[in-house]
DOZA-278061 format. One record per residue (C-alpha): residue in three letters; x, y, z. Coordinates in steps of 0.001 Angstrom, whole numbers. Each point is the difference from the previous one (the first is absolute). Layout:
<atoms>
+------+---------+---------+---------+
: lolo :       x :       y :       z :
+------+---------+---------+---------+
:  ALA :       X :       Y :       Z :
...
+------+---------+---------+---------+
</atoms>
This chain:
<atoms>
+------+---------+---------+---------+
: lolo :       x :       y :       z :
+------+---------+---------+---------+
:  UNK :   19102 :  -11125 :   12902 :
:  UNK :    3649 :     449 :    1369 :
:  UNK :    1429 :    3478 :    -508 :
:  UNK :    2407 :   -1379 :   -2563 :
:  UNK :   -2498 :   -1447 :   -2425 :
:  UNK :   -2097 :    3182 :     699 :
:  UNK :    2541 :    2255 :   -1184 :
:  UNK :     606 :   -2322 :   -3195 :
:  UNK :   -3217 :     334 :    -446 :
:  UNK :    -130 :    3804 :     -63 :
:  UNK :    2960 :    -283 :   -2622 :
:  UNK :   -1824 :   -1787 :   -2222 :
:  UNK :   -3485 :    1781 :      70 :
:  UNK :    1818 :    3211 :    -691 :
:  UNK :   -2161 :    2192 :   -2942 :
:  UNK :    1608 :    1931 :   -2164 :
:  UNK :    2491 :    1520 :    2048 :
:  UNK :   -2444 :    1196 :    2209 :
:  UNK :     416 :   -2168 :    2945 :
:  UNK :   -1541 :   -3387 :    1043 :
:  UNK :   -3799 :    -689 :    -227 :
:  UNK :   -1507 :     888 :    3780 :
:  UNK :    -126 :   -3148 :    1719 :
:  UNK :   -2658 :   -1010 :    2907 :
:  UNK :    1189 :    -941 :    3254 :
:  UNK :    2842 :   -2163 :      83 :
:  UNK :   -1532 :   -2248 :    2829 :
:  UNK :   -2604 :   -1312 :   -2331 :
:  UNK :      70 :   -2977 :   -1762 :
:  UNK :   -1024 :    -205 :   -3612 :
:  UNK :   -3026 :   -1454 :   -1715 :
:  UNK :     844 :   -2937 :   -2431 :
:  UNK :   -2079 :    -393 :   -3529 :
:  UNK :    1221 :   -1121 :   -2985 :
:  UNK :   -2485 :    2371 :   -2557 :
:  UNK :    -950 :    3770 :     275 :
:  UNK :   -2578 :     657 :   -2066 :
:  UNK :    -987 :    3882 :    -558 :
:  UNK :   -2972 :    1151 :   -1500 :
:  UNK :    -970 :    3546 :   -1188 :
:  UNK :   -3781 :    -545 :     262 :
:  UNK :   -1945 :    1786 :   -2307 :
:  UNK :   -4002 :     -37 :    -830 :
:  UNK :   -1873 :   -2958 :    -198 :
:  UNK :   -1120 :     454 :   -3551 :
:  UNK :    2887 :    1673 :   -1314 :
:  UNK :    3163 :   -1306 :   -1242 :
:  UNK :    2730 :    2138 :    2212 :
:  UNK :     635 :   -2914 :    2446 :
:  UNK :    3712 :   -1104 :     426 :
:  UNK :    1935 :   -2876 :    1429 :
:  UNK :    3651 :    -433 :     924 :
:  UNK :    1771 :   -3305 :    1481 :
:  UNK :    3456 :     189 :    2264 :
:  UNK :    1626 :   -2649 :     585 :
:  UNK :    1756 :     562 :    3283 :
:  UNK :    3717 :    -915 :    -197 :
:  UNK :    1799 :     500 :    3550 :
:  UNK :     423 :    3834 :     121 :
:  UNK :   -1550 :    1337 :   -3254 :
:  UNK :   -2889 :   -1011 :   -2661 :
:  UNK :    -472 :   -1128 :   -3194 :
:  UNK :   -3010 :     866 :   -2058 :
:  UNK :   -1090 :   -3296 :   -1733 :
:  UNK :   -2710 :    1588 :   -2042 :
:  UNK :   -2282 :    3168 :    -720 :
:  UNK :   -3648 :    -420 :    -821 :
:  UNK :   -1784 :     661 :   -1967 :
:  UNK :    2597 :    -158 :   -3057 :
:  UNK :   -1263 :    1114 :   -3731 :
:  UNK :   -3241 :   -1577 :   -1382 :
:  UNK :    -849 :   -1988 :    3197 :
:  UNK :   -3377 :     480 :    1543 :
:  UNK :    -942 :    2334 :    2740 :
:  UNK :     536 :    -755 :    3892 :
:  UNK :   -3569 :    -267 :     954 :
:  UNK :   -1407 :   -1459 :    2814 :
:  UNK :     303 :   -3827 :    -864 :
:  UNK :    3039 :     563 :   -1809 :
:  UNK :    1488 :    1769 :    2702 :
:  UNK :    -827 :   -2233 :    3043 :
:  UNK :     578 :   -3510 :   -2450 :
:  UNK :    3838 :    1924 :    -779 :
:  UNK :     446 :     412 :    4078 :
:  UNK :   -1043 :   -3595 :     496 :
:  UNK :    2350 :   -1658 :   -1931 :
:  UNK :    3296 :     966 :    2542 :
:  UNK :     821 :   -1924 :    3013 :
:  UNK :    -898 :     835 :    3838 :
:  UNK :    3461 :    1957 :     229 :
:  UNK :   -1385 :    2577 :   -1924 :
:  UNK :    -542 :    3971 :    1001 :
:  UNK :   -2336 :    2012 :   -1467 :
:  UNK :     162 :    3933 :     -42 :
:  UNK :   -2648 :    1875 :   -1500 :
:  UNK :    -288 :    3452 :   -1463 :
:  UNK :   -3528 :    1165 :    1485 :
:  UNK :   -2006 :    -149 :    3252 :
:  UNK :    -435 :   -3154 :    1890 :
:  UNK :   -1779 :    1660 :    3187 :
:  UNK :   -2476 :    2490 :     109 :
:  UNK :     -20 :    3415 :    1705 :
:  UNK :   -1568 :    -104 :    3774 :
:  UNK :   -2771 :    1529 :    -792 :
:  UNK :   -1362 :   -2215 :   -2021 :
:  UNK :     736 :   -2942 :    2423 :
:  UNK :   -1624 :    2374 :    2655 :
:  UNK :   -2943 :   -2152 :    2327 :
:  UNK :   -1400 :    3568 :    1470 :
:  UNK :   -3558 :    1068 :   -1117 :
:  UNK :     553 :    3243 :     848 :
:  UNK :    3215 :    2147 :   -1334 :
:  UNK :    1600 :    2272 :    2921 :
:  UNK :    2002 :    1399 :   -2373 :
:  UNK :    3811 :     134 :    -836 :
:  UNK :    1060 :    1939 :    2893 :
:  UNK :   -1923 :   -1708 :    2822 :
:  UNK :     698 :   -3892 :   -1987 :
:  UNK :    1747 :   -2509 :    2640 :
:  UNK :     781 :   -2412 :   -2548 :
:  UNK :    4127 :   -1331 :     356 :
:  UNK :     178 :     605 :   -3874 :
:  UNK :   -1359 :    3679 :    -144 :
:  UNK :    1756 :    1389 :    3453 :
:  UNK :    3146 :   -1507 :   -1610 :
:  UNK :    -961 :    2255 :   -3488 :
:  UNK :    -190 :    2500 :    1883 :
:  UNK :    2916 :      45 :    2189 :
:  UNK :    1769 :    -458 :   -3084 :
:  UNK :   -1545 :    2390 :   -1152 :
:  UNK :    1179 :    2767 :    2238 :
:  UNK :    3190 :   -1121 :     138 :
:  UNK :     281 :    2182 :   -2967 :
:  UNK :   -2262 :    2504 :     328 :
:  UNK :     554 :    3848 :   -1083 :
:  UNK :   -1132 :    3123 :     705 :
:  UNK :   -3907 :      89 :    -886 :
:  UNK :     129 :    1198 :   -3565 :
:  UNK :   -3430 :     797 :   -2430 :
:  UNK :   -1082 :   -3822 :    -661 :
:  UNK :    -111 :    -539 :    3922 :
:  UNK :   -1801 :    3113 :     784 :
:  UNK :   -2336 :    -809 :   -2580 :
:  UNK :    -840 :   -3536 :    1951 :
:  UNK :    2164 :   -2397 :   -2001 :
:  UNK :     822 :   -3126 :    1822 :
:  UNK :    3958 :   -1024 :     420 :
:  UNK :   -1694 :   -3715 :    -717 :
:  UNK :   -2720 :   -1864 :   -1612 :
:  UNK :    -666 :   -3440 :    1685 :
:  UNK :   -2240 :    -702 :   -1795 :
:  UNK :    2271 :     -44 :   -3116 :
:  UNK :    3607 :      15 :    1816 :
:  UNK :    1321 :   -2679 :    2263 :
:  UNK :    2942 :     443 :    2248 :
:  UNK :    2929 :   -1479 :   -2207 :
:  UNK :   -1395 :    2889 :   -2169 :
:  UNK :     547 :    3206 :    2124 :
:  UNK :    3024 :   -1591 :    1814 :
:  UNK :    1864 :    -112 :   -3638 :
:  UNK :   -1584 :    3414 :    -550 :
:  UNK :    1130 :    1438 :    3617 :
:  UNK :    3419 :   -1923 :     540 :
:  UNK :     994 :    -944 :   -3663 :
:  UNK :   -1135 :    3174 :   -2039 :
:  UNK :   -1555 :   -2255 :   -2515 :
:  UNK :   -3412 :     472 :   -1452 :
:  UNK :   -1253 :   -3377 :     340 :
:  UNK :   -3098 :    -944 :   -2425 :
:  UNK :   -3200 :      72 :    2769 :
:  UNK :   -1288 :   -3512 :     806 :
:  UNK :   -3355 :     975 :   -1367 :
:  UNK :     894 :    3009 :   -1672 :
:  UNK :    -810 :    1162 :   -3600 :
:  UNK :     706 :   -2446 :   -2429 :
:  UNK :    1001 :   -2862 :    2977 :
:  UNK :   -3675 :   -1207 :     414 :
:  UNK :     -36 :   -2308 :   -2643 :
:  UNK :    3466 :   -1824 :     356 :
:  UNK :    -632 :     -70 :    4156 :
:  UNK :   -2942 :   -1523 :   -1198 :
:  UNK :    1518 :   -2460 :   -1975 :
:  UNK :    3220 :    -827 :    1986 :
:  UNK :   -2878 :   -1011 :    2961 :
:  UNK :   -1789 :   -2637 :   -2276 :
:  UNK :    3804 :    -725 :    -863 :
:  UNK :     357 :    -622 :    3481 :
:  UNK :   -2842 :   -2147 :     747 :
:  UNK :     783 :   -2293 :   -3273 :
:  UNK :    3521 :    -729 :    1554 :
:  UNK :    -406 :      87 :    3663 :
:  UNK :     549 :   -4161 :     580 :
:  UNK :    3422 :    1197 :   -1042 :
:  UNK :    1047 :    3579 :     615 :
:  UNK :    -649 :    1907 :    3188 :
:  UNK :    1154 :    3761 :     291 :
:  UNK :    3103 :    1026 :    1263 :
:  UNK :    1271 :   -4024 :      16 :
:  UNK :     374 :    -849 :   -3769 :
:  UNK :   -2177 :    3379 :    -961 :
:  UNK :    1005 :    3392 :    -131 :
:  UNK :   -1230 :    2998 :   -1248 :
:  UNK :    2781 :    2201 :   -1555 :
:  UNK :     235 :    3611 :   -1744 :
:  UNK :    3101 :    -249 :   -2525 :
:  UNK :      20 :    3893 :    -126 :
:  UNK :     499 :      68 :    3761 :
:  UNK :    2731 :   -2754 :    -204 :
:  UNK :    1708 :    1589 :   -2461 :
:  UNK :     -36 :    3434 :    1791 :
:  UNK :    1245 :   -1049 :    3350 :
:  UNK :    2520 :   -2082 :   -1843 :
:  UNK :    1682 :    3686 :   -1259 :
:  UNK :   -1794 :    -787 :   -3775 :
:  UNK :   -3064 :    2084 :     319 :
:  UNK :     338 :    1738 :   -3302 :
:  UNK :   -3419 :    -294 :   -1699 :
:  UNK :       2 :   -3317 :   -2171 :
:  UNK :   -3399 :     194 :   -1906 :
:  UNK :   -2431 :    2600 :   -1434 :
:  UNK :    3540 :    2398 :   -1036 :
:  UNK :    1938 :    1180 :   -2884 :
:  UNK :    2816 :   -2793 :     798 :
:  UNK :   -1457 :   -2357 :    1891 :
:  UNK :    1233 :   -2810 :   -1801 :
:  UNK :    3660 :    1428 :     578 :
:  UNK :    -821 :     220 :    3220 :
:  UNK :   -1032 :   -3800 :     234 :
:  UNK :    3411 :    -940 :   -1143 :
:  UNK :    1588 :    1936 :    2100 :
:  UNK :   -1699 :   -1740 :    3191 :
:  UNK :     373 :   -3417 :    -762 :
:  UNK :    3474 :     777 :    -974 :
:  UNK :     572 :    2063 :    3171 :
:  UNK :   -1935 :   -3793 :    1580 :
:  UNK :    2200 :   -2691 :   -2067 :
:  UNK :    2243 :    -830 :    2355 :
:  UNK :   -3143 :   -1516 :    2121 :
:  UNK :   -2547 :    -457 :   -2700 :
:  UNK :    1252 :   -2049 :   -3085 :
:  UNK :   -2097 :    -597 :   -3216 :
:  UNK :     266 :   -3956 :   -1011 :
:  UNK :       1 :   -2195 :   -3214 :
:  UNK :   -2548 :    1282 :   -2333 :
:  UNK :    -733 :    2949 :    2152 :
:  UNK :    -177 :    3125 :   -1773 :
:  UNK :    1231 :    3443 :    2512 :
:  UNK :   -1165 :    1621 :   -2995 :
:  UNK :   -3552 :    -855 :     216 :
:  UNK :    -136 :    1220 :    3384 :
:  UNK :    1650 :    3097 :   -1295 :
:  UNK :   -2689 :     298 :   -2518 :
:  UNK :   -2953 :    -915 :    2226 :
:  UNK :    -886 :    1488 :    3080 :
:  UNK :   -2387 :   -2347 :    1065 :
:  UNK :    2683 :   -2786 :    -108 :
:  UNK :    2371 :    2214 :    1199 :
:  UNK :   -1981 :     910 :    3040 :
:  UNK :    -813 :   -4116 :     538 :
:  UNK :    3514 :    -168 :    -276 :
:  UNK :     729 :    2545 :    3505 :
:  UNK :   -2664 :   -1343 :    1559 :
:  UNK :    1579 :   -3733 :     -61 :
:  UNK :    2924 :    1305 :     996 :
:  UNK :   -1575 :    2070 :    2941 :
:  UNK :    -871 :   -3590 :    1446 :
:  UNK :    3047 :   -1047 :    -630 :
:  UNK :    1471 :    2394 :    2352 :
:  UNK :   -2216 :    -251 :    2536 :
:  UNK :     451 :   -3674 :     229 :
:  UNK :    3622 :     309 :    -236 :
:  UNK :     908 :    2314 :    2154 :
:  UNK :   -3041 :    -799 :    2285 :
:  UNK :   -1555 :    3905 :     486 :
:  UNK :   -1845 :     486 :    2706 :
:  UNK :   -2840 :    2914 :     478 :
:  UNK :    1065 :    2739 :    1164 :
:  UNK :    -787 :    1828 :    3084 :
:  UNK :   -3484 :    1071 :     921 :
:  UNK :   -1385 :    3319 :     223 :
:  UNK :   -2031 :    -887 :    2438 :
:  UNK :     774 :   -3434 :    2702 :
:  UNK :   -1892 :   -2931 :   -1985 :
:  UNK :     478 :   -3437 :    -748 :
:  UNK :    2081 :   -1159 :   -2735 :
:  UNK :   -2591 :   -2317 :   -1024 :
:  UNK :   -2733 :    2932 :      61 :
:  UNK :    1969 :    1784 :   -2157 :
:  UNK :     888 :   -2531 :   -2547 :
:  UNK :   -3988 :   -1112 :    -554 :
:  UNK :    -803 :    3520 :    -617 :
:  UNK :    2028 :    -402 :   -3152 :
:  UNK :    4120 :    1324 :    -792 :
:  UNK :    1550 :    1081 :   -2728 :
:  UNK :    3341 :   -1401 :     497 :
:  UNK :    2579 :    2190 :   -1100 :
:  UNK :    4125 :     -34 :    1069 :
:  UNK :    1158 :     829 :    3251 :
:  UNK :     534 :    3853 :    -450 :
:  UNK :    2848 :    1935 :    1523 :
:  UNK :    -338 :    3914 :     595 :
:  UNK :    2077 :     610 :   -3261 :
:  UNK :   -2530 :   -2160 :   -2462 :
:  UNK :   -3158 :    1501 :    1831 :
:  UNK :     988 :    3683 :    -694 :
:  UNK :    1369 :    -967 :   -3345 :
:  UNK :   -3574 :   -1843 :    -286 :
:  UNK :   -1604 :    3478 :    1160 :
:  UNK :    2249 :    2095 :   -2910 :
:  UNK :    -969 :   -2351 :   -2837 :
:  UNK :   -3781 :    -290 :     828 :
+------+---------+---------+---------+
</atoms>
């Protein structure tokens, strides 16, 4: 991209007066798809599972529709994967849970040296991340508690803990299990047409939201739903609602709302073609990426402290 359309480019994607939306590296070229789909993947049984649509027009999005609307059935499994089906091959897919599993569980050793003494790429990159950030020893460490869990964490995890100052949810932590467990069959059910990090992503709204400068707590609080207008106001100038589509039910739904961020995380990323970024530790890219990533914004030093201050 020339530095002219760049810079009209940065004009447009400006939020809320709070400058332009942190753009990749110029140098790389964007990915082309037609349909973003997001989905805010709940349990397999239950009847929390959200989908949103964007329709990518040039520089922003347009969401197309929200799913589940009033009085429709559940997203569950056939449901879900029959929906996914029915888009073309330009189609990106972003999901709201786990798509890899930590490295211990993909672990081939019999035997268990420990953390410490564990030569695995993934774990020496946890913990070089890991100390990046490290204080003074304080009661938890003298008592023997580990700075990771790799058996739980992966290292997407403890580099948005460590370099973001965001609390990611644990790839097999509490409450995780079951929808890691269900975004794998997920996986498996679609893989003659999605493959991770290609036209699959795994995305975090909260994350997105907080490197964007919007971190203010959008669910499970006194105003959320104030808050949720706020954002996709604060977002409209890059993420229209179309014919039919109701901003208000995202405003009343977090689920949808959450389907809704998550689309438009892809949308970004394909866009503005993100790239990881650097390693703790020297490693392939292509290492890194099969371990699993939670793609978030390219973060400046401003929107990683601010990240920090809003938890």
């Amino acid at each position: 991209m020339v530095d002219q359309d760049y810079e009209a480019l940065r004009a447009k994607s400006k939020v809320d007066g709070r400058g332009a939306i942190p753009h990749a590296q110029r140098g790389v070229s964007a990915r082309s798809f037609v349909h973003v789909l997001g989905i805010d993947l709940g349990g397999g049984k239950g009847k929390k599972t959200a989908l949103a649509t964007l329709r990518v027009d040039g520089d922003a999005a347009t969401v197309v529709d929200i799913a589940p609307r009033n009085g429709a059935h559940p997203f569950y499994d056939a449901a879900l994967v029959d929906t996914i089906r029915q888009y073309g091959d330009e189609t990106l897919l972003c999901l709201d849970a786990p798509l890899t599993l930590p490295p211990c569980l993909r672990c081939l050793v019999p035997l268990c040296p420990g953390q410490s003494a564990c030569v695995d790429p993934s774990v020496v990159e946890m913990r070089a991340l890991a100390t990046e950030t490290a204080e003074a020893p304080g009661r938890d460490s003298r008592r023997g508690k580990p700075p990771i869990t790799p058996y739980t964490q992966r290292a997407t995890e403890v580099h948005m803990a460590h370099r973001l100052g965001i609390v990611a949810r644990e790839g097999l932590g509490q409450g995780t299990g079951p929808l890691a467990a269900r975004a794998a069959h997920l996986l498996r059910a679609l893989a003659d047409r999605f493959r991770l990090n290609e036209n699959l992503l795994e995305a975090y709204p909260k994350a997105t939201l907080a490197v964007l400068g919007l971190g203010t707590p959008f669910k499970k609080h006194l105003r959320e739903r104030e808050t949720r207008a706020r954002i996709l106001e604060a977002l409209a100038g890059e993420l229209r609602f179309g014919p039919g589509v109701w901003r208000e039910l995202c405003i009343q739904s977090d689920h949808l709302f959450e389907a809704v961020i998550c689309a438009f995380t892809g949308f970004l990323w394909a866009r503005d073609g993100w790239v990881l970024p650097p390693a703790a530790r020297p490693r392939e890219e292509a290492e890194r990426l099969r371990d699993g990533w939670i793609w978030t914004p390219p973060a400046t030093a401003s929107s990683a402290k601010k990240s920090a201050a809003e938890g």
